[in-house]
TORKOL-4160 file (C-alpha; in steps of 0.2 Angstrom, whole numbers, padded with zeros to 4 digits, m for minus):
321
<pt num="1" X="m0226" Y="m0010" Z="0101"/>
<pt num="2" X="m0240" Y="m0004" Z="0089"/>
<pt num="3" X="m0250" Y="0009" Z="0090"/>
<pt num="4" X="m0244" Y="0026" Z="0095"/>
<pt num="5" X="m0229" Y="0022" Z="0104"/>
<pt num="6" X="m0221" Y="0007" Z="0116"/>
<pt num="7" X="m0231" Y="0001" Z="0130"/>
<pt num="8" X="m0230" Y="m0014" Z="0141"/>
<pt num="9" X="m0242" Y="m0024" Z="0133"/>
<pt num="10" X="m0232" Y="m0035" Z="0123"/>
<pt num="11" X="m0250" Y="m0046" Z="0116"/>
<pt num="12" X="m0249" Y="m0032" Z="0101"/>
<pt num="13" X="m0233" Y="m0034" Z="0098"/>
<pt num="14" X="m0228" Y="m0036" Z="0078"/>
<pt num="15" X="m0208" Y="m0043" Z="0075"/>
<pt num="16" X="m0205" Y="m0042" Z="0056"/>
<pt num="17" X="m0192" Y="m0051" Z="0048"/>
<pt num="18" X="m0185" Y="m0056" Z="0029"/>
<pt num="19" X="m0177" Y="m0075" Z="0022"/>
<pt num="20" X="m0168" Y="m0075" Z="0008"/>
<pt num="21" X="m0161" Y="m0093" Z="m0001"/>
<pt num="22" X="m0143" Y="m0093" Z="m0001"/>
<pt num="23" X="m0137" Y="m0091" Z="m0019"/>
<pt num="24" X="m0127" Y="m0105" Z="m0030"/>
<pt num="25" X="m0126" Y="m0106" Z="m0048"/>
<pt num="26" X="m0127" Y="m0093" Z="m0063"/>
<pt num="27" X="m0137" Y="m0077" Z="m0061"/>
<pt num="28" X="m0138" Y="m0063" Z="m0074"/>
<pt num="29" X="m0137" Y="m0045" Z="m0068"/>
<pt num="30" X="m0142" Y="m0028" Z="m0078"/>
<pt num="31" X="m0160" Y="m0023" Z="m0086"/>
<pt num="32" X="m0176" Y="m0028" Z="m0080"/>
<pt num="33" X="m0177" Y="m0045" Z="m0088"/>
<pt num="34" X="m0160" Y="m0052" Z="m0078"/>
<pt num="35" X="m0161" Y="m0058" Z="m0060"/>
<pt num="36" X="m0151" Y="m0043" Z="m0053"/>
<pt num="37" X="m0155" Y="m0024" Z="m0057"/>
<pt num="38" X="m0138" Y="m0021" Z="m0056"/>
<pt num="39" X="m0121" Y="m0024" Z="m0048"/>
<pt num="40" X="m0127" Y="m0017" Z="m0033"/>
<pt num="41" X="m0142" Y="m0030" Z="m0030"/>
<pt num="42" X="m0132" Y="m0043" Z="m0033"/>
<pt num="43" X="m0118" Y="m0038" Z="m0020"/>
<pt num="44" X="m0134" Y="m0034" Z="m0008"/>
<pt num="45" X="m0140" Y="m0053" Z="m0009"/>
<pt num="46" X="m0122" Y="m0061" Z="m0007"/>
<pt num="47" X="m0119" Y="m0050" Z="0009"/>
<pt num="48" X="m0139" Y="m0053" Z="0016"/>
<pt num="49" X="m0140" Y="m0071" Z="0011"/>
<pt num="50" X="m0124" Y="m0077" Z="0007"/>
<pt num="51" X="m0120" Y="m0093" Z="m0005"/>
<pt num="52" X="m0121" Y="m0111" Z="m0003"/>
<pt num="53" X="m0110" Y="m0114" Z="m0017"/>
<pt num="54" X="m0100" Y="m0107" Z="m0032"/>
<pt num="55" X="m0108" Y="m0093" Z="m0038"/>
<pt num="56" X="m0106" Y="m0084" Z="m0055"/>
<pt num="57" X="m0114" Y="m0066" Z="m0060"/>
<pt num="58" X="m0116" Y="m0065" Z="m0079"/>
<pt num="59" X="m0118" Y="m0045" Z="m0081"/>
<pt num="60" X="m0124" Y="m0038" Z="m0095"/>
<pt num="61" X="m0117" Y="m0024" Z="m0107"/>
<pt num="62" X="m0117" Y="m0009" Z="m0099"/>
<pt num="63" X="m0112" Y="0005" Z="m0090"/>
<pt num="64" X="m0114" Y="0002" Z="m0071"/>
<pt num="65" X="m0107" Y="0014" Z="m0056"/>
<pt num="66" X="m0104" Y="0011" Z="m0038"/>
<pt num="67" X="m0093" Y="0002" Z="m0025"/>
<pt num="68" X="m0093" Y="m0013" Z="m0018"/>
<pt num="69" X="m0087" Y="m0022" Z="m0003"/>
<pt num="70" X="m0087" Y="m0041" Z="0000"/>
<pt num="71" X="m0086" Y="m0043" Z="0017"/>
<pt num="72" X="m0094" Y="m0057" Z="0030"/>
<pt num="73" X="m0104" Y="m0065" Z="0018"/>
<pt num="74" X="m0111" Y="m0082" Z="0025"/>
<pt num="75" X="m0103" Y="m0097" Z="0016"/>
<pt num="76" X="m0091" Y="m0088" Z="0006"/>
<pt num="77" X="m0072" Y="m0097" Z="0002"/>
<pt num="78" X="m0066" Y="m0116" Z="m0002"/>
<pt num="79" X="m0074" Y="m0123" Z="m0017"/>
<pt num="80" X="m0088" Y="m0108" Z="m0014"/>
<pt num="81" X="m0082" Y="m0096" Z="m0027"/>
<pt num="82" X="m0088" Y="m0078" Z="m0031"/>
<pt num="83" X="m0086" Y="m0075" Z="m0051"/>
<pt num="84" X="m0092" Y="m0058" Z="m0058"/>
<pt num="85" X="m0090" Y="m0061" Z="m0078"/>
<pt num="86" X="m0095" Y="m0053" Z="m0091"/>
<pt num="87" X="m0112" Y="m0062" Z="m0100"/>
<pt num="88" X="m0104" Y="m0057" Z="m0119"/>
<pt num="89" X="m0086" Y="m0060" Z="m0115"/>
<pt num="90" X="m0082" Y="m0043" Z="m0123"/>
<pt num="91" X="m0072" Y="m0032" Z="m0110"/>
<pt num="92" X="m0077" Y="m0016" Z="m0119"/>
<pt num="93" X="m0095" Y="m0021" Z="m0116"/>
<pt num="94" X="m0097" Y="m0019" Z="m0098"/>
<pt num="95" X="m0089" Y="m0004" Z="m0089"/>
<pt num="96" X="m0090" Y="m0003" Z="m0071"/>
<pt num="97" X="m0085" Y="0017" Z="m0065"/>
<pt num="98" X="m0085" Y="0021" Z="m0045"/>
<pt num="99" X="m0093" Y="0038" Z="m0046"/>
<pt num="100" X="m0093" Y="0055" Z="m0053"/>
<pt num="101" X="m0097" Y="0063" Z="m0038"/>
<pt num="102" X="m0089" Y="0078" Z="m0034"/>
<pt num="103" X="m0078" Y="0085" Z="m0023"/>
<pt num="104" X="m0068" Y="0071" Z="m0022"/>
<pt num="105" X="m0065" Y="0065" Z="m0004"/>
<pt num="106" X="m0056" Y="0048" Z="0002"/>
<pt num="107" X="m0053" Y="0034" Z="m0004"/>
<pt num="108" X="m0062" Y="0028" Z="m0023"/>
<pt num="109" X="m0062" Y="0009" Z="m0021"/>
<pt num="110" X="m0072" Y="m0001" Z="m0037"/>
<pt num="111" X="m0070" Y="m0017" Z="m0027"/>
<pt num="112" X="m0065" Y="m0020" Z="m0009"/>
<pt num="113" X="m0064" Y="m0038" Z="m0007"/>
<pt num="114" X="m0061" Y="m0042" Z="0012"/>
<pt num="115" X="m0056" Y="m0059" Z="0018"/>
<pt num="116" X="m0065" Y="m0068" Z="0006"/>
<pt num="117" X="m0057" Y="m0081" Z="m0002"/>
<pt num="118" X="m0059" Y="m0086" Z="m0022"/>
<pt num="119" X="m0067" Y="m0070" Z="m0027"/>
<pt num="120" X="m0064" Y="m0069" Z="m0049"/>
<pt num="121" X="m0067" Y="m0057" Z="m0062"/>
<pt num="122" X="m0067" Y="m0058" Z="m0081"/>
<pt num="123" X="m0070" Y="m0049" Z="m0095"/>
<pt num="124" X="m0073" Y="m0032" Z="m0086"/>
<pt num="125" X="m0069" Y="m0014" Z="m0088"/>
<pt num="126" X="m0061" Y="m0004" Z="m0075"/>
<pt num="127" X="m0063" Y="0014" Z="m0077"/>
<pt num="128" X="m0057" Y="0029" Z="m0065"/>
<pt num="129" X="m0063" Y="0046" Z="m0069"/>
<pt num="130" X="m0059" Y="0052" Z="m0052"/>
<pt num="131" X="m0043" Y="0051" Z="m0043"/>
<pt num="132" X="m0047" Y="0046" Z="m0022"/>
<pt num="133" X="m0040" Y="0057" Z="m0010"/>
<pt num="134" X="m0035" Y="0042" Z="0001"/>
<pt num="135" X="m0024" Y="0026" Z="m0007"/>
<pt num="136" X="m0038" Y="0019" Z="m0021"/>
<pt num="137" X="m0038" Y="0003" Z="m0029"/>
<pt num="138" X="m0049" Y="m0003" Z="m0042"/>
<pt num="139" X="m0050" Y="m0019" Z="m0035"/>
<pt num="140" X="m0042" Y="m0021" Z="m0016"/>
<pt num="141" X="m0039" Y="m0038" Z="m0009"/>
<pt num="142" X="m0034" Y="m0037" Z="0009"/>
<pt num="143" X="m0035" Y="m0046" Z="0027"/>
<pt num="144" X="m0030" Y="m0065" Z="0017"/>
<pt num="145" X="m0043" Y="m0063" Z="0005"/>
<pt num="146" X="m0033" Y="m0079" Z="m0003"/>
<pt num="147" X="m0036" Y="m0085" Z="m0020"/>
<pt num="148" X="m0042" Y="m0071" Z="m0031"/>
<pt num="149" X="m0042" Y="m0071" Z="m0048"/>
<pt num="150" X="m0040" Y="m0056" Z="m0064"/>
<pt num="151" X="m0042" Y="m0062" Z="m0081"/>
<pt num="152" X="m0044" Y="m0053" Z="m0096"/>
<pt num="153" X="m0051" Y="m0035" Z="m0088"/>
<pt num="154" X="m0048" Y="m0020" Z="m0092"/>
<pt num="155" X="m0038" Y="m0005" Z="m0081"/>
<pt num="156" X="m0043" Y="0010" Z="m0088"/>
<pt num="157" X="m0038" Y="0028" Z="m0078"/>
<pt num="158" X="m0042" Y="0043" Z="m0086"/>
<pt num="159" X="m0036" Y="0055" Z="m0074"/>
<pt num="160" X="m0019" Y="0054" Z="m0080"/>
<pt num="161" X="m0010" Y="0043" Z="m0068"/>
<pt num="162" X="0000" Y="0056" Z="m0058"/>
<pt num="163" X="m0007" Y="0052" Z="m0040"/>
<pt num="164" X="0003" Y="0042" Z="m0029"/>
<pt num="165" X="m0013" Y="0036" Z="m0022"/>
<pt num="166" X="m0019" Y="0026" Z="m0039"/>
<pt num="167" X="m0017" Y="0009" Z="m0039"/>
<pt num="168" X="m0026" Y="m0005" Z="m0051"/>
<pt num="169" X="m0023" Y="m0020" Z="m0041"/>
<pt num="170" X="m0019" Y="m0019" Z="m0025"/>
<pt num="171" X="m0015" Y="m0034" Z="m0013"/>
<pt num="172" X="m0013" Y="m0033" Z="0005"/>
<pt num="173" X="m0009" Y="m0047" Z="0017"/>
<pt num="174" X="m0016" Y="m0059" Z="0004"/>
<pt num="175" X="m0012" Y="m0076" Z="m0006"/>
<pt num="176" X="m0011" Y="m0085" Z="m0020"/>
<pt num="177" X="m0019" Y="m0069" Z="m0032"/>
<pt num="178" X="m0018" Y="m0074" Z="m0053"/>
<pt num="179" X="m0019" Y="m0058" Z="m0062"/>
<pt num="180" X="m0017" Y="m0065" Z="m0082"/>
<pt num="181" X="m0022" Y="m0058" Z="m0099"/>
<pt num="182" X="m0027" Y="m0039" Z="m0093"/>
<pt num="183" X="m0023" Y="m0023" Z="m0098"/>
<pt num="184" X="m0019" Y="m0007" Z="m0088"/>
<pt num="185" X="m0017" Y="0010" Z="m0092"/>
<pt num="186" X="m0012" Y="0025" Z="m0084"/>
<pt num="187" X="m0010" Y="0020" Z="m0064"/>
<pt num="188" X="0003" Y="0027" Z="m0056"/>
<pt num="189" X="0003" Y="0007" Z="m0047"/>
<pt num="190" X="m0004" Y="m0005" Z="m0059"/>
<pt num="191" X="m0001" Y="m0019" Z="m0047"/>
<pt num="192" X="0003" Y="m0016" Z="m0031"/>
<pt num="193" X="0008" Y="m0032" Z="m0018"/>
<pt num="194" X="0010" Y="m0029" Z="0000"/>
<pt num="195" X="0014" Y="m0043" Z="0010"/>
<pt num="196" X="0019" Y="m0047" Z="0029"/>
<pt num="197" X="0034" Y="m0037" Z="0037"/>
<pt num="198" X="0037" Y="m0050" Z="0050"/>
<pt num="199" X="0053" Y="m0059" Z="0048"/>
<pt num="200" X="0051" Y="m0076" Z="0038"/>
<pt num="201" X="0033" Y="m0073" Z="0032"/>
<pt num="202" X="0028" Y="m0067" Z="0014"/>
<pt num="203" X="0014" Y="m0063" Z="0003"/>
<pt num="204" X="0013" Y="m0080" Z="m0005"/>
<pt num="205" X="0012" Y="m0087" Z="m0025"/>
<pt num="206" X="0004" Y="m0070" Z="m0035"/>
<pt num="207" X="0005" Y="m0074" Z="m0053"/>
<pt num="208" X="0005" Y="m0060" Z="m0064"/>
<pt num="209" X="0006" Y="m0066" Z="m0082"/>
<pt num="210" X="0004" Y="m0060" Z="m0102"/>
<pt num="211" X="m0004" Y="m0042" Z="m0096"/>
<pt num="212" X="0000" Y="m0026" Z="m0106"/>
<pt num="213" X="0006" Y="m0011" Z="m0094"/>
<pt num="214" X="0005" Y="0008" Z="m0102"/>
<pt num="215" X="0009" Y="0022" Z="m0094"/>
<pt num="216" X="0014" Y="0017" Z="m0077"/>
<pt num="217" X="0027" Y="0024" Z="m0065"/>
<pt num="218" X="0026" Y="0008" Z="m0055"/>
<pt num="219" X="0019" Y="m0008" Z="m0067"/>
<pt num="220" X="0020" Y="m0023" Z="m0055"/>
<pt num="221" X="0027" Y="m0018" Z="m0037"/>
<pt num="222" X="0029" Y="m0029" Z="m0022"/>
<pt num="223" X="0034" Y="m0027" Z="m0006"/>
<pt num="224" X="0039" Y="m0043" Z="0007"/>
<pt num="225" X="0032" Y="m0058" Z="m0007"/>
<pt num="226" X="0039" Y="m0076" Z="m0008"/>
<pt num="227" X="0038" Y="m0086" Z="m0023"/>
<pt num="228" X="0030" Y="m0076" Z="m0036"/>
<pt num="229" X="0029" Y="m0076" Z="m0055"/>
<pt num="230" X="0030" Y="m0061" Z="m0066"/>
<pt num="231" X="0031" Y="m0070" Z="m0084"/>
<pt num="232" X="0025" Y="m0065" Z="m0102"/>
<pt num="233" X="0022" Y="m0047" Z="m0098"/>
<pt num="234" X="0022" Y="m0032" Z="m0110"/>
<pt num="235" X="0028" Y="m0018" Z="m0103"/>
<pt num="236" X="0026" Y="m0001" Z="m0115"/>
<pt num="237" X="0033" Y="0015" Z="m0103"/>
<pt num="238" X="0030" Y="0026" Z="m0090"/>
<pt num="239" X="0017" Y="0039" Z="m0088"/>
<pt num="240" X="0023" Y="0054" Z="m0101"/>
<pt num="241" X="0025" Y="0062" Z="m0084"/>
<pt num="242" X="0038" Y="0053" Z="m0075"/>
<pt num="243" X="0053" Y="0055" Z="m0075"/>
<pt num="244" X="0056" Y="0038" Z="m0063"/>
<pt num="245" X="0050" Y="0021" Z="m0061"/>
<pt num="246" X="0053" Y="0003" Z="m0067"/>
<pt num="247" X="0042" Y="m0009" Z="m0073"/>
<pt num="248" X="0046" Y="m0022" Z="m0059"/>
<pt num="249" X="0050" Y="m0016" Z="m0044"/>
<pt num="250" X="0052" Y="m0029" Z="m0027"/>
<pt num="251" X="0059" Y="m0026" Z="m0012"/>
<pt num="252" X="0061" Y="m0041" Z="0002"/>
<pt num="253" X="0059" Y="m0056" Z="m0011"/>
<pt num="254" X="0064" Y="m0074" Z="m0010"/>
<pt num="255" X="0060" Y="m0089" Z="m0026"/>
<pt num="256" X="0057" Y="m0076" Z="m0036"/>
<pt num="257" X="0052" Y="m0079" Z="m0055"/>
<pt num="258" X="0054" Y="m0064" Z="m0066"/>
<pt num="259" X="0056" Y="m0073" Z="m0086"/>
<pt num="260" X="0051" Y="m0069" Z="m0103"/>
<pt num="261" X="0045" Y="m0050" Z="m0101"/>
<pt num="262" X="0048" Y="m0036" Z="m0113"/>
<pt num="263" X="0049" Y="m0020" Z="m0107"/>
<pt num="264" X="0051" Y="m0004" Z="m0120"/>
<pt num="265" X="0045" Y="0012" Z="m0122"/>
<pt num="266" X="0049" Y="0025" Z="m0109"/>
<pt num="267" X="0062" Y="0017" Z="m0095"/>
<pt num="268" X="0063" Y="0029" Z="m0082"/>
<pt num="269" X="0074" Y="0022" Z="m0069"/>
<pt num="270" X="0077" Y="0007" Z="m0079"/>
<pt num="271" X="0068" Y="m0010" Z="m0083"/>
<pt num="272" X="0069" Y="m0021" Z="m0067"/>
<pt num="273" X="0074" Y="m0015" Z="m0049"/>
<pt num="274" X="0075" Y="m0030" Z="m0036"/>
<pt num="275" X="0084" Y="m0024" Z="m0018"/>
<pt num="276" X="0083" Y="m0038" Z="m0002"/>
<pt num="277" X="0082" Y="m0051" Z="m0013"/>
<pt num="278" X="0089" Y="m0067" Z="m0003"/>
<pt num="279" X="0084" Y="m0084" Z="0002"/>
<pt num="280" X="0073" Y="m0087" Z="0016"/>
<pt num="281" X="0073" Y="m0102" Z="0029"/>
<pt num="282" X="0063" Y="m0111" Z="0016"/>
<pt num="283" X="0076" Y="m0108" Z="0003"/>
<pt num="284" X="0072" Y="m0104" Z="m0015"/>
<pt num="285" X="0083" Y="m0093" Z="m0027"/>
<pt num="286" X="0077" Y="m0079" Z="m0035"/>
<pt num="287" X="0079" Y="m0082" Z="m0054"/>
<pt num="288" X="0077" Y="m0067" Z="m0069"/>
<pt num="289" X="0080" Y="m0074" Z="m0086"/>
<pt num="290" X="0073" Y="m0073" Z="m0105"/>
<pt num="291" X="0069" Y="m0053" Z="m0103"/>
<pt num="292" X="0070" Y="m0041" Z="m0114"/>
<pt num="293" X="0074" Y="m0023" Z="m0108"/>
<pt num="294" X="0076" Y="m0010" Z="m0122"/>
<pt num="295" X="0069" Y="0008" Z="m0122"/>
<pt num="296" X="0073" Y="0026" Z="m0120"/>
<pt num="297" X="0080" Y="0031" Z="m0103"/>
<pt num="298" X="0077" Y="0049" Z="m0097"/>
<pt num="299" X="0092" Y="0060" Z="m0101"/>
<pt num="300" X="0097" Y="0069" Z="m0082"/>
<pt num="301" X="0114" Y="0073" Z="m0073"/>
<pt num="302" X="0105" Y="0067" Z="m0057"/>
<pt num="303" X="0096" Y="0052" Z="m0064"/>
<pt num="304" X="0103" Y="0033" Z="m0064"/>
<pt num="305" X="0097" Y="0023" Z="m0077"/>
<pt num="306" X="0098" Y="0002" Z="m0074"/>
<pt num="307" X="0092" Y="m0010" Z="m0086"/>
<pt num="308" X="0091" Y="m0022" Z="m0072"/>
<pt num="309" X="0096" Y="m0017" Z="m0053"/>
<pt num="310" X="0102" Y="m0029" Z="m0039"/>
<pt num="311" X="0105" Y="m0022" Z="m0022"/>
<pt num="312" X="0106" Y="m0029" Z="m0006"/>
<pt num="313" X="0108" Y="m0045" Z="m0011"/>
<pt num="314" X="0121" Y="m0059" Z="m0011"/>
<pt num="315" X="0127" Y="m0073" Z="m0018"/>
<pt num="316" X="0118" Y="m0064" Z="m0036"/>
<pt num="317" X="0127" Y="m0073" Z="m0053"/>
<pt num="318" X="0125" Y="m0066" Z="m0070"/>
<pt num="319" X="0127" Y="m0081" Z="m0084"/>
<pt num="320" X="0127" Y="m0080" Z="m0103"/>
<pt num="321" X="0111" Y="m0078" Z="m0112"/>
């Protein structure tokens, strides 16, 4: 109706509405020359218009805060990739923070990507200033968002890394994720895979390969995960306030790869944990070989230190280096 109010006289009637062109191809993001404002306008035209093909933001140096959340966006997945890169390939240049609002409450998300498949990044900063009061990932795949890709990022948390709630990369229920040539400071998770709990079905294929891990308690854990690689990994410590953790740590895991990390500094707990670690009905063995493990373990009465820890396996066999 217009006017003053509804009425039954539908002749004045005025239905407004907006189009948009689906985006495909290169878009710059950040100052008033670029074709998006900011990170937020850019995720606002994905989810309002979707793509009609791959689909790369080139962002600008700069500081930029928010949260975003890829979710039902029209055309999205197969050869239709989202890329969010960095426009002078310099990580330190462009620095994505979630928020400095106070009091903190819930969770503290940078990225939630939500059944969308080929989603990248490259060449970004990560930086938490505030710990979530509910689990917080910097970036979250979840519900088969299948395909995604880290490379060359940085993980920075500055709140110290002592809340169990403070993931980097966390995976839920998802496939197929490459994580290569990044590095990740002070999360209490660095990455953190969680796959399927039903019998026979895993989290498939993540690749995690040549990133620098600092002051974990957790570096790369996984839970329920079949054929993943964990390869070319520096791993420097725990988190000057743990007194336990590993640097790998899987429980339920079949064909797994675990090959040419080194892992020094503070041990915690020890170098690599591995429990459940048996064939499936598709087979595979779980191979570890070419690591090196050699740091300082925690001195306690009650504290076990391992440099690697099978249990609840069978059919394990140690062979000559």
């Amino acid at each position: 109706a217009n006017g003053l109010g509804a009425d039954q006289n539908t002749g004045n009637d005025t239905l407004t509405f907006n189009l948009c062109t689906s985006l495909t191809g290169s878009y710059t993001v950040g100052g008033s020359l670029a074709d998006f404002a900011d990170i937020s306008a850019a995720v606002a035209a994905l989810r309002n218009c979707g793509v009609a093909g791959p689909t790369t933001f080139l962002i600008n140096d700069g500081t930029y805060y928010g949260s975003y959340n890829l979710t039902g966006i029209v055309g999205a997945g197969g050869t239709n990739s989202i890329n969010f890169v960095s426009a002078s390939s310099i990580p330190g240049g462009v620095v994505l923070i979630q928020d400095t609002v106070t009091p903190v409450s819930g969770a503290r998300h940078h990225f939630v990507v939500n059944g969308i498949q080929n989603v990248s990044f490259n060449g970004l900063t990560f930086r938490r200033t505030l710990d979530g009061t509910a689990l917080s990932a910097v970036v979250l795949f979840e519900n088969a968002a299948d395909f995604g890709t880290i490379t060359n990022c940085v993980f920075d948390d500055q709140t110290g890394g002592g809340y169990f709630n403070n993931y980097g990369i966390r995976i839920n229920n998802s496939n197929y994720t490459t994580i290569i040539g990044n590095v990740f400071t002070n999360f209490y998770y660095s990455i953190y895979v969680n796959g399927p709990t039903t019998n026979s079905t895993y989290a498939e294929g993540i690749n995690v390969t040549a990133n620098q891990f600092t002051g974990y308690r957790y570096a790369v854990y996984y839970l329920n995960t079949r054929n993943p690689i964990i390869s070319g990994n520096q791993f420097n410590g725990l988190n000057s306030s743990s007194t336990f953790g590993y640097g790998v740590d899987i429980s339920r895991g079949s064909a797994v790869t675990i090959s040419d990390n080194n892992i020094s500094g503070k041990l915690g707990s020890g170098g690599i944990y591995l429990f459940n670690m048996n064939p499936d009905s598709l087979g595979g063995e779980n191979r570890v070989y070419n690591n090196v493990i050699a740091g300082v373990a925690d001195a306690s009465t009650t504290l076990i230190n391992y440099a690697i820890y099978f249990g609840g396996s069978f059919s394990a066999t140690a062979t000559n280096p």
